[in-house]
C-alpha positions in Angstrom: 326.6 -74.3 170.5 324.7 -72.4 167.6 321.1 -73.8 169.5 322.5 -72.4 172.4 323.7 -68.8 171.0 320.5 -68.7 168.7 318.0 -69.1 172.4 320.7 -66.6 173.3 320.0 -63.7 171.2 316.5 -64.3 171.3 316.1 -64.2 175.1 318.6 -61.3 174.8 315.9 -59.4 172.4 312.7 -60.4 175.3 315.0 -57.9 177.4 315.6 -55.3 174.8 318.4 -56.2 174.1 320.0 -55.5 177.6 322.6 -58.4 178.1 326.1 -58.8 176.9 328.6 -57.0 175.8 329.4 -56.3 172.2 331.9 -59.0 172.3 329.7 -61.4 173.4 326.6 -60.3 171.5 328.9 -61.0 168.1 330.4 -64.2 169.1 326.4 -65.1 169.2 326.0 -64.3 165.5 329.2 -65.8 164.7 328.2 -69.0 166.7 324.3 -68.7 165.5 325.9 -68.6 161.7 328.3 -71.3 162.5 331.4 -69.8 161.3 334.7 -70.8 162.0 336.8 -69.5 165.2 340.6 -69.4 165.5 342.1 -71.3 168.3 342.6 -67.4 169.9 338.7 -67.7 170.3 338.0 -71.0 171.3 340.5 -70.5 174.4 339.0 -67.0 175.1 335.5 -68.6 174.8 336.7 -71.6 176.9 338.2 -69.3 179.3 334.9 -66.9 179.4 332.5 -69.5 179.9 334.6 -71.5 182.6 334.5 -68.0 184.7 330.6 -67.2 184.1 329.2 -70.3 184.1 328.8 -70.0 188.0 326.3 -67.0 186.7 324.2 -69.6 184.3 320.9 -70.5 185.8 318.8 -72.6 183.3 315.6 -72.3 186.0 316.1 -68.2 185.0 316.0 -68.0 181.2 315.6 -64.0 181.6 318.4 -63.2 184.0 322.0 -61.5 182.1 323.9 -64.0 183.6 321.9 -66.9 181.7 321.6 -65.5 178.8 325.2 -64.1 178.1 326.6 -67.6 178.9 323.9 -68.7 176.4 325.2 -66.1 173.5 328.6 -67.4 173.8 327.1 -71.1 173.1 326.5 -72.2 176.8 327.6 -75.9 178.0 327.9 -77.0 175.1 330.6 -74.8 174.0 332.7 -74.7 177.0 332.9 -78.5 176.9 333.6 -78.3 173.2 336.2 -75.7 173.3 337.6 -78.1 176.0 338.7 -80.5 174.2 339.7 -78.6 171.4 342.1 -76.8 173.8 343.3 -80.5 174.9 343.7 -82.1 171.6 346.4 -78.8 170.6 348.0 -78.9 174.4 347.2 -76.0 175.3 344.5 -77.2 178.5 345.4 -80.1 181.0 
């Protein structure tokens, strides 16, 4: 997740910095920095990357849509905060 968030925010700066929204651009840091989230974010991450990841295109590492699912820690994340969710019952 913090690989994924770090490739984020440097993809983010090869497009001046055009991608994401503040949200998204400081759940990068706070991923990049590895510090810890509340089970509040790790279902709204869970639920954010669930909805964009139809936007994630690994063959198009400049596109918005790539690299905003990368700042909130791409794959990785969303099958992370998966089973998080799962192990405290809140996700079937």
């Amino acid at each position: 997740m913090s690989n994924n968030a770090r490739k984020g925010i440097k993809l983010n700066r090869m497009v001046m910095n055009s991608c994401a929204t503040p949200v998204g651009k400081a759940r990068a840091r706070q991923l990049a920095n590895r510090k810890p989230l509340s089970l509040k974010t790790i279902s709204r991450m869970y639920s954010y990357l669930s909805r964009a990841e139809t936007y994630y295109n690994p063959k198009n590492k400049l596109a918005c849509g790539t690299i905003s699912y990368l700042l909130w820690g791409g794959l990785a994340a969303k099958r992370w905060t998966g089973k998080i969710l799962k192990e405290n019952k809140l996700l079937k």
